[in-house]
N, C-alpha and C positions, 0 to 999 in steps of 0.2 A: 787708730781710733775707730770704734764702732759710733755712727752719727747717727741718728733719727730727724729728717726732715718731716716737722706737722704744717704742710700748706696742702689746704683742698683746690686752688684755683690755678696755677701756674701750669703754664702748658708744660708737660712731657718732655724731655730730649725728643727732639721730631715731629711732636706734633704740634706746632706752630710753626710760621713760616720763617720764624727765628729765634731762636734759645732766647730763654727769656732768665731772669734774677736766678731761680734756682734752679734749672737746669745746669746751668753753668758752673753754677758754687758744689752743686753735686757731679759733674764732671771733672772739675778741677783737685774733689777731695777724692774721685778714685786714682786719677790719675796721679794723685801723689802716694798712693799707697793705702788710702784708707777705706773703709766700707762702709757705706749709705742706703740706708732703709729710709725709702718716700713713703709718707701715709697721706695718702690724696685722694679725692674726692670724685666717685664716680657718675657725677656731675661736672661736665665740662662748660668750666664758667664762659669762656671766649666764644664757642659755636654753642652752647646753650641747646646741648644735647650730650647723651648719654657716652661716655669714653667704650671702647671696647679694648679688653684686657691683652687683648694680642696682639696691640699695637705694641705694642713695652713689650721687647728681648728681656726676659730676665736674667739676669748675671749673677756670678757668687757672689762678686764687691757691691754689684747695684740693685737691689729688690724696688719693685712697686708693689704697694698696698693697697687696694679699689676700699674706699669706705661708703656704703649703699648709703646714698642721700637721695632727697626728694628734689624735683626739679623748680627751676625758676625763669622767668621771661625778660624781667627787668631788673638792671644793677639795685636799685634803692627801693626797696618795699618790702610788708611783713614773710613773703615767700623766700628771699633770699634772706632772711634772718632766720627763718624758720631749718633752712637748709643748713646753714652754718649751726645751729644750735643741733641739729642732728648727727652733723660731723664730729663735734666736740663730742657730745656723747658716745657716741659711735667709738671713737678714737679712744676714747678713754676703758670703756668696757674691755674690749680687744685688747687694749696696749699694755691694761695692767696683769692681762693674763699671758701676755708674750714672755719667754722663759729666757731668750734672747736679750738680755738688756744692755744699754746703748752707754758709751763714755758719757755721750752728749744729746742733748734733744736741740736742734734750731725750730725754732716757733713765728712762724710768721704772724704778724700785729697789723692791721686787723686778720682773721676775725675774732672776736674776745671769747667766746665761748671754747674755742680751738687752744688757744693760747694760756688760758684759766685748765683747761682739761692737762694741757702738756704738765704745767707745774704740779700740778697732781702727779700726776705719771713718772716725772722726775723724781718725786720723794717716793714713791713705794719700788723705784730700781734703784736709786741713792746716787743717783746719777746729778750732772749739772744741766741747768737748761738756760737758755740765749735766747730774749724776746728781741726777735727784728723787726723794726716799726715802717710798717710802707705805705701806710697813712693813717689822718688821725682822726681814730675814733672817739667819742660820737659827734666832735664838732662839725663832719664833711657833711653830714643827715640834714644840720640845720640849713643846708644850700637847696634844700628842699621845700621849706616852707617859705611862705611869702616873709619880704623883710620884716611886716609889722608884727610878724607871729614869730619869731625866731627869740624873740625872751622870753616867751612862755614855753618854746618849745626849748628852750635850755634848762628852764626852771627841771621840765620832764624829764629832761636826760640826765637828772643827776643823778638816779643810782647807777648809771653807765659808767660816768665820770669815777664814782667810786671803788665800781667794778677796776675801770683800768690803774686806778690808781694804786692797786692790790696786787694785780698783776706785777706791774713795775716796779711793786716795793719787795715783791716774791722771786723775782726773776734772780740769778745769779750772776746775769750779765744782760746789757742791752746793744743792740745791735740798730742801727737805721741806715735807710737809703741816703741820707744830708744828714749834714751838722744841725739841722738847725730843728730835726726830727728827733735826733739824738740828746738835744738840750731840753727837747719839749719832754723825753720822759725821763732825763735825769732828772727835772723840777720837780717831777712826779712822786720822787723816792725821797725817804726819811733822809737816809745817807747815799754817798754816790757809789752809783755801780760801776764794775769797770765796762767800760765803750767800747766801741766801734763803728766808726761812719762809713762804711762801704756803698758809695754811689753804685746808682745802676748801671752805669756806664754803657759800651759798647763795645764788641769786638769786633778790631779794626782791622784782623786778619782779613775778615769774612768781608766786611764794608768795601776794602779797597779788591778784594777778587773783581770786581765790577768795572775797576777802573779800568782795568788789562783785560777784560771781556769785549767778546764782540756786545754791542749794545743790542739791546731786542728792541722788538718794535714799539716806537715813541707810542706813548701812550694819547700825548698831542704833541704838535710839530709845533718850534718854537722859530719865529720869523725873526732876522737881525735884526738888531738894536731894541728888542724887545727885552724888558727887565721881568722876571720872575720872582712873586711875591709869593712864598706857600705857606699854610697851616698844616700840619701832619695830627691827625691822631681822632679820636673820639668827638663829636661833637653831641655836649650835653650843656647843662645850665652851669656845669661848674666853670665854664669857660667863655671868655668875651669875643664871643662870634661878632657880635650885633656891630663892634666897635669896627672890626675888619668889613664889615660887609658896607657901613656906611662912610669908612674910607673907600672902597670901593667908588662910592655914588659920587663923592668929592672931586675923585680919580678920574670920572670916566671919561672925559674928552682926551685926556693924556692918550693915546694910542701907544705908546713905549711902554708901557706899563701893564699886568696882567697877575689879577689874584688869583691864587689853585686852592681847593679845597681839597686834600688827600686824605678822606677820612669818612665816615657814618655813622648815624647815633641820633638820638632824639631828637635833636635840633635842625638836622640836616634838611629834612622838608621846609621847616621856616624860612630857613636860611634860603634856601631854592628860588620858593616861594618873590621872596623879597627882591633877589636878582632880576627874577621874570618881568614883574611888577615894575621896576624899575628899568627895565631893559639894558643890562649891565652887560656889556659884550667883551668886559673885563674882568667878568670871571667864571673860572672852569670849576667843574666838578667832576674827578676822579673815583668817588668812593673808596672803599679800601684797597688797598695794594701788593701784591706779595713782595717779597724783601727784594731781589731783584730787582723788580720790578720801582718801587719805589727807591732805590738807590739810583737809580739810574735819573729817574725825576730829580732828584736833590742835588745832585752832581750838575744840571743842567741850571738849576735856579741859584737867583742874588742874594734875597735875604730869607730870614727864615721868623719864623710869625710864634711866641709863646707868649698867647694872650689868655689870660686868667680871669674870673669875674671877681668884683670886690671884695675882698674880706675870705675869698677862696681860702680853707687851709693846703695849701700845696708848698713845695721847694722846692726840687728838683728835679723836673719831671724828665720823660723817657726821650720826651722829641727834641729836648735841647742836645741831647747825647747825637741821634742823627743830623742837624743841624750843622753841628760842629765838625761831625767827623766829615760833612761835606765842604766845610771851608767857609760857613755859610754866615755874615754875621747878625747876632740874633736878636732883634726887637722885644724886649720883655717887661713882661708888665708883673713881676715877682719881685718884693723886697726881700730884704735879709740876706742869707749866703749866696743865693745864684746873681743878685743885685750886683752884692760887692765883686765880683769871679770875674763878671764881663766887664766892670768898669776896671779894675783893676790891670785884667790884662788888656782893656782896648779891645774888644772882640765881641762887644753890642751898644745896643741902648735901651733906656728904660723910658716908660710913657704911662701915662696914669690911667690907669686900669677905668673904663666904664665912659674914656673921653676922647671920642675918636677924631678930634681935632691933635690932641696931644699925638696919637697914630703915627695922622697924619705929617705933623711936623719929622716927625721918626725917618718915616718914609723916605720924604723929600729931603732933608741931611744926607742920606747914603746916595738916593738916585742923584743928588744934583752935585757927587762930589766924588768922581771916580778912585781917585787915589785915596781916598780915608776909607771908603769900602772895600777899595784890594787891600788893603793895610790891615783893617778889620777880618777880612776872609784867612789872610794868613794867620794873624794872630789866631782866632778861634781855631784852629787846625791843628797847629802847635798847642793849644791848652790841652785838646784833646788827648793828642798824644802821651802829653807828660804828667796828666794827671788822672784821667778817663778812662784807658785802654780796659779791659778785664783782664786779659794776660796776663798785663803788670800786678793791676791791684786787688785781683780777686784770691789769691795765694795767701794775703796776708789774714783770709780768717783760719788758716792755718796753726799759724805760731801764737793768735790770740785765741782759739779754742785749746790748745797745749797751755794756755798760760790759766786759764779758768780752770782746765782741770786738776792741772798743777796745785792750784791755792784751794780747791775743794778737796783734794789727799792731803795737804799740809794742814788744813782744820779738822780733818777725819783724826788724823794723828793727835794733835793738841787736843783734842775733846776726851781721847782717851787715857 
């Protein structure tokens, strides 16, 4: 199969400090034989600076595509919409005059103007195209406005809502990171498309290298009898920092006990801030981490922290993946499919998003009951492996891009 990847943001094979969704999916499709054309974005979302063309080897099976966009400072504002609507464009000029045309286009959702372009693009090569949903747009924007403005500001997004709704009903196939992304845009369509829920998972080849490694140096030194409590990832409004922080405060006479912040982002100075202010000698901040680096952390800590703010739309987000593949059981404040997973297999708990007494109850259940949280660490460990790996489960957009193209020759044929 000749594939066409449209994501402007995903880091590169190599250029992150670890493959990310579609590095890997485009790994795994040359490595079975097939060739992959990236059209991506020479605007680098992660370092929010300009990519250079020479970092990317280019291969016969693997091309990069640099599409000139304008820059952006921060995730949620008209400059990064602005950027994305130039991509789409961009993409679409170029693409329809490529002589080259693809079996297949995979389309990453968001951003909509990218994804709207590809369907285009799909019908003038006559090719099929696969919208993969990695989050949902435009309800995440409304995390944006204050809560008492968030129905007016829905009212506004409704030709967004229309927008994707067109997408979804246009796609030939839908693809998501969860089941529960993948029902959000099946609801979206007239009739149902054929699916595929391909978690983000994690590659546990590369995770456990760490475990058989010399360790580098502690990033901080963890004293016995000391329980490790961590959050991994972005700190922004979409997420219940406030909740962890003022377990913290509840926490802090406990000396056995110690929160990590492994992560930066808009809230991080607050959050700091608040620690100071409150003289919290219960919790570290780390900043971001290289993958290394941060495995090494996670492998050393108890529980593992995916706290969400109300009404967030998210599922199944990146840092439950390392969480788990460290053994780690996970406190979560996410209903629906990732809810059901930990309770099902015994391998977290859940605590009401925005009520850091509920946390705190979370907390103290694991720290004050040794054997249910080894019991828990194993379980989450084992989920990992047998449902998580990328190894295992990333090969299967294989046999289901063969089956979409399959049944677009079989109506090519019937039409005629």
């Amino acid at each position: 199969m000749n594939i066409w990847i449209v994501n402007p943001f995903d880091p590169l094979p190599g250029e992150a400090f670890r493959a990310g969704r579609y590095a890997f999916i485009a790994e795994t499709l040359v490595r079975n034989g097939h060739r992959v054309v990236w059209w991506t974005s020479s605007w680098f979302h992660y370092s929010k600076s300009y990519r250079s063309a020479d970092d990317f080897k280019q291969r016969d099976d693997f091309k990069v595509i640099y599409i000139p966009t304008p820059p952006y400072r921060n995730n949620i504002g008209m400059a990064r919409l602005y950027n994305h609507f130039k991509y789409g464009a961009e993409f679409r000029r170029l693409a329809i005059q490529d002589t080259n045309s693809p079996d297949i286009i995979l389309a990453s959702f968001p951003p909509i103007g990218s994804a709207t372009a590809a369907i285009t693009v799909a019908r003038k090569h006559r090719c099929k195209v696969v919208v993969d949903i990695q989050d949902l747009w435009p309800e995440v924007f409304l995390l944006a406005f204050p809560v008492n403005l968030r129905p007016i500001a829905n009212i506004l997004f409704t030709p967004f809502y229309w927008q994707v709704r067109g997408i979804m009903n246009r796609a030939d196939a839908i693809m998501a990171v969860s089941l529960d992304y993948l029902q959000a845009g099946q609801r979206r369509c007239e009739t149902e498309k054929p699916g595929l829920s391909l978690h983000l998972g994690i590659d546990l080849a590369s995770f456990d290298k760490r475990k058989n490694s010399e360790p580098l140096s502690p990033i901080i030194q963890k004293r016995p009898g000391v329980k490790w409590i961590i959050y991994i990832g972005t700190m922004g409004k979409t997420y219940d920092l406030d909740a962890i922080i003022k377990s913290a405060c509840y926490l802090k006479n406990k000396n056995e006990i110690k929160f990590i912040f492994a992560g930066a982002g808009p809230e991080l100075q607050r959050i700091k801030e608040i620690a100071k202010s409150e003289n919290l000698g219960n919790v570290c901040f780390t900043g971001f981490l290289k993958a290394d680096e941060l495995n090494d952390l996670l492998i050393k800590c108890d529980i593992g922290l995916n706290t969400f703010a109300p009404d967030a739309p998210q599922s199944f987000p990146n840092k439950v993946f390392d969480y788990l593949a460290a053994g780690l059981p996970v406190i979560n404040s996410i209903s629906g499919e990732l809810r059901e997973i930990l309770t099902q297999r015994n391998a977290g708990l859940w605590y009401q998003s925005g009520n850091p007494e509920s946390l705190v109850k979370a907390i103290d259940i694991l720290l004050n009951d040794d054997e249910k949280r080894k019991k828990m660490a194993g379980n989450a460990r084992r989920l990992v492996e047998e449902r998580y790996d990328r190894n295992k489960t990333y090969p299967s957009i294989i046999p289901f891009f063969e089956k979409v193209i399959e049944d677009h020759e079989k109506a090519d044929i019937s039409a005629t």
